[in-house]
C-alpha positions as CSV (number, residue, x, y, z in Angstrom):
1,X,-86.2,36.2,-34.3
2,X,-85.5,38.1,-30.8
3,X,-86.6,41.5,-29.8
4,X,-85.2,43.7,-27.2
5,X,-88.1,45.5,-26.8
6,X,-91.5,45.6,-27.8
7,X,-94.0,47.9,-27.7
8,X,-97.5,49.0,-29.7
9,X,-96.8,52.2,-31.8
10,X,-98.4,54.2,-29.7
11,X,-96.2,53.2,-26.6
12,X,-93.3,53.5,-29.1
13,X,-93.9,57.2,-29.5
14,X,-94.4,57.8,-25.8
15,X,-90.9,56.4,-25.1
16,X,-89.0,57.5,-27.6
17,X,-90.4,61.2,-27.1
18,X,-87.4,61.2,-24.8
19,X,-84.3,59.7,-27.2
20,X,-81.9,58.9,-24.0
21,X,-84.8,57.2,-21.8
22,X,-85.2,54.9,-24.8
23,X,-81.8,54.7,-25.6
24,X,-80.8,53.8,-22.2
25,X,-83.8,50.7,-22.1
26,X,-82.0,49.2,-25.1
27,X,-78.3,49.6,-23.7
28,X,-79.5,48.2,-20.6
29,X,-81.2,44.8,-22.3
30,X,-78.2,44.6,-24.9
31,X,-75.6,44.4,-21.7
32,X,-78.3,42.1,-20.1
33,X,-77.7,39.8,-23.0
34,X,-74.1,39.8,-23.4
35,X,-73.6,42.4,-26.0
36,X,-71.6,45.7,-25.6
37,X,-72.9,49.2,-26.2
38,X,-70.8,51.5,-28.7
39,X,-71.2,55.4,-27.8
40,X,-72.0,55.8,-31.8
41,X,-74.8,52.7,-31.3
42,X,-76.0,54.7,-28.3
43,X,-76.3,57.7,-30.5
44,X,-77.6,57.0,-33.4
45,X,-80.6,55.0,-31.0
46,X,-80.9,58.7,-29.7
47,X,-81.1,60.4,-33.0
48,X,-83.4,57.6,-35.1
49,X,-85.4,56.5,-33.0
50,X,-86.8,60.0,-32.0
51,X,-87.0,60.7,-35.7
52,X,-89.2,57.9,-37.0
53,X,-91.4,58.7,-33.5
54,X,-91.5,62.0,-35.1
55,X,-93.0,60.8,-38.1
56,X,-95.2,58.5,-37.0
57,X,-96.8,60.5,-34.5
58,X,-100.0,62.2,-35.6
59,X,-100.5,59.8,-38.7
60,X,-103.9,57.5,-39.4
61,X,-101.2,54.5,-38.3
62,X,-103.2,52.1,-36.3
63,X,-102.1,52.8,-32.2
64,X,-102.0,48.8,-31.5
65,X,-99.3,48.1,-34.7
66,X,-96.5,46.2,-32.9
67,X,-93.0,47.6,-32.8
68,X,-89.9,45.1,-32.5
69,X,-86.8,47.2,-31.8
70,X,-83.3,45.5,-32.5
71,X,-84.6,42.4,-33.8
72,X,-82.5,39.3,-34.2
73,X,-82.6,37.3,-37.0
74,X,-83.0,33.5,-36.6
75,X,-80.0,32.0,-38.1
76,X,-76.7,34.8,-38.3
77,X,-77.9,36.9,-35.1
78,X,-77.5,40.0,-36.7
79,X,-79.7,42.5,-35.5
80,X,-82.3,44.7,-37.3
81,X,-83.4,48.0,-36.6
82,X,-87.0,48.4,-36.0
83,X,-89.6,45.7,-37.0
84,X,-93.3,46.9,-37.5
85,X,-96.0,43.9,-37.3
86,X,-99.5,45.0,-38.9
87,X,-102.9,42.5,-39.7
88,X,-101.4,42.1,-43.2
89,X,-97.9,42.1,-43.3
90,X,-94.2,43.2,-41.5
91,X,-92.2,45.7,-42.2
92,X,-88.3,45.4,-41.8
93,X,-87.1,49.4,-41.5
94,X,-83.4,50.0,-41.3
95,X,-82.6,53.4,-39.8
96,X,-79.7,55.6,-40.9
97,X,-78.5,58.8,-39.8
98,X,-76.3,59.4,-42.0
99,X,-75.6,62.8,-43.6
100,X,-73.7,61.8,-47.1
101,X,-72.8,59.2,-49.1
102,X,-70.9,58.1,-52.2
103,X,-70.3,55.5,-54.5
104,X,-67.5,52.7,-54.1
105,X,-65.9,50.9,-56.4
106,X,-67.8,47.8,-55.2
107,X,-71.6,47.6,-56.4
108,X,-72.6,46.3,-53.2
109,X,-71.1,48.8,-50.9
110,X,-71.3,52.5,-50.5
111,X,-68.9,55.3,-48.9
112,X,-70.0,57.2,-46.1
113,X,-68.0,58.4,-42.5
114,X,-69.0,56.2,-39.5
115,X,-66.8,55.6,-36.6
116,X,-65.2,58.8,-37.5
117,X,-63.9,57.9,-40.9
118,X,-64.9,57.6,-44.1
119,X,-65.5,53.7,-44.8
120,X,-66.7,51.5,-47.1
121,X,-70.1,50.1,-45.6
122,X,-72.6,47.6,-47.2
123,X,-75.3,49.7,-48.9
124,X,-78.4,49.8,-46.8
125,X,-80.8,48.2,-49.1
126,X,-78.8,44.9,-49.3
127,X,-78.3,45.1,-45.1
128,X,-82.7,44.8,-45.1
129,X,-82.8,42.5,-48.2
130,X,-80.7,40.4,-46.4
131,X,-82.9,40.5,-43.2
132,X,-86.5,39.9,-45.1
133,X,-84.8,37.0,-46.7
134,X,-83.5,35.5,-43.6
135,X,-86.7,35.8,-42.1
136,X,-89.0,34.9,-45.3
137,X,-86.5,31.7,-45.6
138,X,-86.5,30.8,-41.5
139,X,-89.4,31.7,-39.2
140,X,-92.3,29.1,-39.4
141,X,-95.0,31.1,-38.3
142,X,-94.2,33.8,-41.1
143,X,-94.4,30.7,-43.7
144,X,-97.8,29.7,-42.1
145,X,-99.6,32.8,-41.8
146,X,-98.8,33.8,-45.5
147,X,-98.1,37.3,-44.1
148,X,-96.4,39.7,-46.5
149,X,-93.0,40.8,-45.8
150,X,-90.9,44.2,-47.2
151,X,-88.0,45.9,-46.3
152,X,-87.5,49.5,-46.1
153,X,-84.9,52.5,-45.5
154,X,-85.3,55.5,-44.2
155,X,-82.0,58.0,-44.7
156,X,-83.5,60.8,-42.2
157,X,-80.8,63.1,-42.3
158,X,-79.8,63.5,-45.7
159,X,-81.8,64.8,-48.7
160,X,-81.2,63.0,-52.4
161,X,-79.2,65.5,-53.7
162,X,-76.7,65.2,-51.0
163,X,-75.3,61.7,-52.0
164,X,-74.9,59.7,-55.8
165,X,-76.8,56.7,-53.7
166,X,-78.6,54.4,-56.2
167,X,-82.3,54.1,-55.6
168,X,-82.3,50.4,-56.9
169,X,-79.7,47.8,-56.1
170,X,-79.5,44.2,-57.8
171,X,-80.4,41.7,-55.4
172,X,-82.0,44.3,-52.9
173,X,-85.6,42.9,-54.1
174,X,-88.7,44.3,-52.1
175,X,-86.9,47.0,-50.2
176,X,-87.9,51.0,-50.5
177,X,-85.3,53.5,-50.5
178,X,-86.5,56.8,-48.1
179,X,-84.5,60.3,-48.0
180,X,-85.2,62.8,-45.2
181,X,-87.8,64.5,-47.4
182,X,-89.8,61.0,-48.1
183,X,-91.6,61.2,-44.7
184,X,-95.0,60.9,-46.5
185,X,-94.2,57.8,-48.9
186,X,-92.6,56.2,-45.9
187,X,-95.8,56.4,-44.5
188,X,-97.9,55.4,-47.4
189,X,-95.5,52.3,-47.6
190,X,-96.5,51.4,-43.9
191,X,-100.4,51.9,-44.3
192,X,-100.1,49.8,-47.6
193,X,-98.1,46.8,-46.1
194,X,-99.2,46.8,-42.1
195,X,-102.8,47.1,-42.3
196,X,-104.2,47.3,-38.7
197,X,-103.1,46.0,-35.5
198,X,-103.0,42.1,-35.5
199,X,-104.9,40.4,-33.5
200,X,-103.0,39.0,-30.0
201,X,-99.2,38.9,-29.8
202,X,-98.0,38.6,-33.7
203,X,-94.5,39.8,-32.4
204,X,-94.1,37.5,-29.6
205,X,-95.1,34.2,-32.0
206,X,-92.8,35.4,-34.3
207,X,-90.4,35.0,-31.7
208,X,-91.0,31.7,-30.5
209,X,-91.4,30.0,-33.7
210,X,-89.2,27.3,-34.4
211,X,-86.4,28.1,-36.9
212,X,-87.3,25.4,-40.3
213,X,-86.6,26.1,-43.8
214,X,-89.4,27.0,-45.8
215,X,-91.7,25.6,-48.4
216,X,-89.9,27.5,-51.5
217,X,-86.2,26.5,-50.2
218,X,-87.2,23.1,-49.8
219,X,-89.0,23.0,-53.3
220,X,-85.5,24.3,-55.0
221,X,-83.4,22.2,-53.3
222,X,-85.5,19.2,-54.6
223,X,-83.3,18.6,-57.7
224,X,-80.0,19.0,-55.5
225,X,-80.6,15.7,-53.9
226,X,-82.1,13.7,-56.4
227,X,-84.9,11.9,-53.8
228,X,-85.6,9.5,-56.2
229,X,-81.9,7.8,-56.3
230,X,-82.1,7.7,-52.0
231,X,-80.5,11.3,-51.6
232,X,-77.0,10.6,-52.1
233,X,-76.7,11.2,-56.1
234,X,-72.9,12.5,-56.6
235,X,-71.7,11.0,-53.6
236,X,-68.7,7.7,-54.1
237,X,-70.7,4.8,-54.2
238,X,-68.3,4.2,-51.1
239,X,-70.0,6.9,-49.2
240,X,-73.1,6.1,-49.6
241,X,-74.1,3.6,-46.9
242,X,-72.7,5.8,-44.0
243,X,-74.6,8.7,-46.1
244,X,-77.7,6.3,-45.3
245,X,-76.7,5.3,-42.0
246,X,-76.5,9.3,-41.0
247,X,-79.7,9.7,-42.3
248,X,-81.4,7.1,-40.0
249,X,-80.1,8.2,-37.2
250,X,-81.5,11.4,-38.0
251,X,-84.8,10.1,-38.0
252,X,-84.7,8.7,-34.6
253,X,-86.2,10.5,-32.0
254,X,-83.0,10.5,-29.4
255,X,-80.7,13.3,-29.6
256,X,-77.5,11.5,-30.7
257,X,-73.4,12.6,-31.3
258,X,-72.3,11.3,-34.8
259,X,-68.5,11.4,-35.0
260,X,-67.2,10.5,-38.7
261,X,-63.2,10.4,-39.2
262,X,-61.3,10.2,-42.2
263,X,-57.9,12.0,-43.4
264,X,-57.6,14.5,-45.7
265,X,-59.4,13.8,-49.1
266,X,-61.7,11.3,-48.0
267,X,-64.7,12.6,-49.0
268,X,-65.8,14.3,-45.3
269,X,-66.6,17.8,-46.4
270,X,-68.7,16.6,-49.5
271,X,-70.5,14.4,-47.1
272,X,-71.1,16.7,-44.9
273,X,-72.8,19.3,-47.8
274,X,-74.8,16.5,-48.9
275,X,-75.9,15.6,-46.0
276,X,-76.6,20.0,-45.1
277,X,-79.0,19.7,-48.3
278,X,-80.7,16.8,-47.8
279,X,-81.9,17.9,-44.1
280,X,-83.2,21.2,-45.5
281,X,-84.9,19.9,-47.9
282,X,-86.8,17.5,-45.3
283,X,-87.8,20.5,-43.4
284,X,-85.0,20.4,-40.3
285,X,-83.1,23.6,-39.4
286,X,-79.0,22.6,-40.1
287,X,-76.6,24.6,-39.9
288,X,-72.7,23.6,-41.4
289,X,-69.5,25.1,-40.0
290,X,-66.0,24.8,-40.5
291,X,-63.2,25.0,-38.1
292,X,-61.2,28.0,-40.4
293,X,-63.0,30.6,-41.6
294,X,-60.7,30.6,-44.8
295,X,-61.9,27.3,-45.5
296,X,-65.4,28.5,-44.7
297,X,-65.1,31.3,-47.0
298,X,-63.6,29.2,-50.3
299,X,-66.7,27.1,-49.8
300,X,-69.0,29.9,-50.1
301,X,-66.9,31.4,-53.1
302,X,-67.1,27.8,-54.5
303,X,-70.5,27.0,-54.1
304,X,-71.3,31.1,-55.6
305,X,-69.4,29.9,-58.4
306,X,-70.9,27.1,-59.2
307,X,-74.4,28.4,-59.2
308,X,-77.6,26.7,-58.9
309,X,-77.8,27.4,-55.0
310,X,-80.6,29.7,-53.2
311,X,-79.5,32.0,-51.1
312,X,-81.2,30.6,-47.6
313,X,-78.3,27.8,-48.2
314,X,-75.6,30.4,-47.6
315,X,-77.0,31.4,-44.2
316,X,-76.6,28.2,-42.9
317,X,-72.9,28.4,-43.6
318,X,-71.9,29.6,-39.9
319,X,-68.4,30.7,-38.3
320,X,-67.5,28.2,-35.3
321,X,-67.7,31.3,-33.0
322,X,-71.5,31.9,-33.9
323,X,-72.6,29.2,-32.2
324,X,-71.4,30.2,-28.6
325,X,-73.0,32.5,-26.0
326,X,-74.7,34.9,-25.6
327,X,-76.3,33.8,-29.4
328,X,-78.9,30.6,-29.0
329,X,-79.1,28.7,-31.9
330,X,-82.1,26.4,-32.7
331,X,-81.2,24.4,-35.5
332,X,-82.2,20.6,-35.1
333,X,-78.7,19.6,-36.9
334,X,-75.0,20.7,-36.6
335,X,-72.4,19.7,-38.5
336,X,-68.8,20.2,-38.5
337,X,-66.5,19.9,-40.6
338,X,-62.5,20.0,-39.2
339,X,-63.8,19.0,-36.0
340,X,-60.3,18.7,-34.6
341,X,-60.7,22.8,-34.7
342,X,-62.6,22.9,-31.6
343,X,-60.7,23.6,-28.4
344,X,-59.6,21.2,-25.7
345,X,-61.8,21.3,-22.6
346,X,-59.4,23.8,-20.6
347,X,-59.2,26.2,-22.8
348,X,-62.2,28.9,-23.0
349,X,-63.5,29.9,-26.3
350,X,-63.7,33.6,-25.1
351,X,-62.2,35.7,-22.3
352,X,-64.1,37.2,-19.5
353,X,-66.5,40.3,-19.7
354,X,-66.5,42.2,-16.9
355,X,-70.1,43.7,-17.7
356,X,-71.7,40.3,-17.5
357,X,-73.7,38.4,-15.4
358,X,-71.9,35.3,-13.6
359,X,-74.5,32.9,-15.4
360,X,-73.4,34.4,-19.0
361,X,-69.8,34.1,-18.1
362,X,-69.6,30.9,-17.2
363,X,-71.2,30.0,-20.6
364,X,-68.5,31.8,-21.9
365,X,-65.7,29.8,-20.6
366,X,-67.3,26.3,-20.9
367,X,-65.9,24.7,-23.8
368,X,-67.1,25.3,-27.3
369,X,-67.0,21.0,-27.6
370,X,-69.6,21.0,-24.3
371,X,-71.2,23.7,-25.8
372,X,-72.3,22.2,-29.2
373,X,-73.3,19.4,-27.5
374,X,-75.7,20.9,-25.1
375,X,-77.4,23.3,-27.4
376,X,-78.1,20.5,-30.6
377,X,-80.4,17.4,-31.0
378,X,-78.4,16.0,-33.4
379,X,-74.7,17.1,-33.9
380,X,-72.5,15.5,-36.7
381,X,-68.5,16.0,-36.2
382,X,-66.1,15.4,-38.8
383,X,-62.6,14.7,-37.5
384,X,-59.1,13.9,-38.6
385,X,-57.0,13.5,-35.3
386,X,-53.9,13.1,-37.4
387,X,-54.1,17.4,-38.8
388,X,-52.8,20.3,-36.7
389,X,-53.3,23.6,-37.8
390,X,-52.1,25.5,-34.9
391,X,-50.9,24.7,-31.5
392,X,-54.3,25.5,-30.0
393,X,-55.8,22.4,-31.9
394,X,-56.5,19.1,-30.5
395,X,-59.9,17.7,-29.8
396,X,-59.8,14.2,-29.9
397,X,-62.5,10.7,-30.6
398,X,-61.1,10.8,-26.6
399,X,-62.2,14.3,-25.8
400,X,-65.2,13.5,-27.4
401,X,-66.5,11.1,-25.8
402,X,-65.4,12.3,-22.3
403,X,-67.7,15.2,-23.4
404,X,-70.7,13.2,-24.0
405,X,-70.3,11.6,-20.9
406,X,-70.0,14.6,-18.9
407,X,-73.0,16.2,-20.8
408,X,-75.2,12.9,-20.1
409,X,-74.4,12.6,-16.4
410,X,-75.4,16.8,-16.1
411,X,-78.3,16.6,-18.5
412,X,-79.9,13.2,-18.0
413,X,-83.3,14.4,-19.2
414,X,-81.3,15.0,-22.2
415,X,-79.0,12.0,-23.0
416,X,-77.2,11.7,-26.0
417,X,-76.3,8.7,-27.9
418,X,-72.3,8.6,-29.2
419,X,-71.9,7.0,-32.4
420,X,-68.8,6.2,-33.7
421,X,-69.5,5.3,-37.5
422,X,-66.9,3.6,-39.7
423,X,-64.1,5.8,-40.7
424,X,-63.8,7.1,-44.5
425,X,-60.7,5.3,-45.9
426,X,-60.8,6.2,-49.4
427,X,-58.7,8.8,-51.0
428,X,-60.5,11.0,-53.3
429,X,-58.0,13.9,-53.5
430,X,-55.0,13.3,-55.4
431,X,-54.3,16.6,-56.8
432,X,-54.6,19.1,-53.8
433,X,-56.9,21.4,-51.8
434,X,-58.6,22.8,-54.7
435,X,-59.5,19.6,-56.2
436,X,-61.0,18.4,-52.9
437,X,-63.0,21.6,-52.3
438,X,-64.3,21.3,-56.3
439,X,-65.6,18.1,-55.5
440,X,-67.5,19.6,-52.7
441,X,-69.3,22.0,-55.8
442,X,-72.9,21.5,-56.7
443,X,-71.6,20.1,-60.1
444,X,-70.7,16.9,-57.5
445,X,-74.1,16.7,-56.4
446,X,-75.4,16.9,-60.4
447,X,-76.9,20.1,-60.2
């Protein structure tokens, strides 16, 4: 997790005594860092911010509490509102200043007008359950420390009768529901989780730690993997020594390239899962991609299906276009499947920004091949040169290891070892797409 700013509480309230000098701190890190600044994000930092400073100012709060404001969560870089870091735990608050809101027809979302129109928006309590369960699942030194985590929402402009918004949500778990009249529980629910001030920087560790899956993730996907039968239960008995041979490699301490090829149906993506489980559960971040987001999508809607799965395992299913600038990923394993997805060394992965900084744009037009390569210990590509989904396709073994190259003569400190393992000749799909995604299921694995 990232910060923009951080302050105690009681410089917190200083600052935000004045809603655009505050305001204008965060639009002027957020540009820093790559992002754009809406004029309805600039406002509503205005309007909440100076509310909640409000509210806490004058309580028995401890002054030293530490106050994170847009916080970035380890693995999908979405941002949270305000993070407050006590002795005894961290709150997650999400901030809304929204004046009404109805029911939709979809349990998980609720109406209210943003952008100027009435939309359908996730409901608020799922936004922070989301967020205390990235960070419960991710950040090491929140696993070590044994420090209690909730998530709360604070609706400061509207009162309860002024919207049909459900108090409890399924799924939402430990998160608190505030109205604009709830000022006082709000601040009971911060003197019962926060305790005092912590002792040194608990914000700044938090931070810094290292991005590993925790204790209780690893414990459920113990049965996924089947340890006892080497790791690979569910796998074709075909797979299974480049399953081991993956693994190995893994262990060594030298960041290495893994290229695995095979056409369609040969068992790549249900390597690939196997392989996404089997690293969690040893403790390593991994994160899987795939080169389509609809194909990204059916896997999640697959794997849902099938049940059996925590939720941590569905963050780690990123979008290609997450792992480029300005967003720094830490995971100590990439893989990705329809490797031939990624674009050809001339072409940039995003256009131009005029409001950045020259460093940040030439990350942005550097390759999203050279890119994985530089920011991963281990990354694992799964290609078939023969498929061509649009004309923008085409990364080739040849590309490949031109990139490696490059990166090893620019990064010698950091030199990565290609490996070219033997190519998946076996044809497990005989009946289509769907078939070949099914087998990719947790019933494959014998969950």
């Amino acid at each position: 997790m990232e910060s923009l700013c951080r302050f105690t509480l009681q410089e917190f309230i200083a600052w935000a005594q004045d809603g655009s000098r505050l305001a204008g701190l965060l639009e002027t890190r957020l540009v820093a860092a790559g992002y754009p600044v809406t004029e309805g994000e600039y406002r509503s930092w205005q309007n909440s911010l100076s509310a909640l400073a409000g509210l806490l100012s004058g309580t028995s709060l401890d002054p030293g509490i530490q106050v994170g404001l847009e916080v970035r969560m380890p693995l999908s870089g979405r941002r949270a509102d305000v993070i407050l870091a006590g002795a005894d735990g961290l709150v997650v608050l999400e901030l809304k200043q929204w004046r009404q809101v109805s029911l939709s027809s979809d349990p998980c979302r609720v109406m209210t007008r943003t952008g100027g129109c009435l939309q359908a928006v996730l409901h608020p309590c799922l936004q922070a359950a989301g967020y205390v369960s990235e960070l419960a699942s991710w950040n090491q030194v929140l696993q070590e420390r044994a420090l209690s985590l909730h998530g709360a929402v604070w609706l400061h402009n509207m009162d309860r009768q002024q919207g049909e918004l459900p108090l409890e949500v399924p799924g939402s778990g430990p998160v608190s529901l505030f109205f604009a009249g709830d000022g006082g529980a709000l601040i009971r629910c911060l003197q019962s989780s926060l305790g005092p001030a912590p002792a040194g920087d608990l914000l700044g560790l938090l931070q810094s730690a290292p991005v590993r899956p925790g204790p209780g993730l690893r414990r459920l996907l113990t049965d996924m993997i089947r340890p006892e039968t080497g790791g690979s239960s569910g796998l074709p008995a075909l797979c299974q020594p480049l399953f081991a041979q993956i693994l190995s490699i893994l262990k060594d301490s030298r960041p290495s390239l893994m290229v695995v090829t095979g056409g369609c149906g040969t068992g790549k993506t249900a390597l690939a899962l196997q392989l996404l489980f089997h690293c969690l559960h040893a403790g390593q971040s991994c994160l899987l991609t795939f080169g389509t987001a609809g194909l990204r999508h059916y896997m999640r809607d697959q794997l849902d299906t099938a049940g059996g799965l925590p939720p941590a395992v569905f963050q780690t299913l990123q979008p290609l276009a997450a792992f480029g600038p300005p967003v720094h990923r830490q995971a100590e394993v990439i893989l990705v499947d329809e490797a031939h997805r990624l674009t050809r060394r001339d072409r940039p992965i995003l256009p131009a920004k005029a409001v950045l900084s020259p460093d940040l744009d030439c990350c942005l037009r550097a390759p999203m091949l050279d890119w994985l390569a530089d920011r991963s210990r281990h990354l694992v590509l799964f290609l078939d040169e023969s498929q061509r989904v649009s004309p923008d396709d085409g990364c080739t073994l040849a590309d490949i290891r031109r990139c490696v190259a490059l990166h090893n003569r620019t990064h010698p400190q950091r030199r990565k070892t290609l490996w070219e393992l033997p190519p998946l000749r076996m044809q497990l799909r005989c009946a289509g797409g769907a078939a070949a995604v099914d087998r990719c299921s947790p019933r494959l694995f014998g969950i």
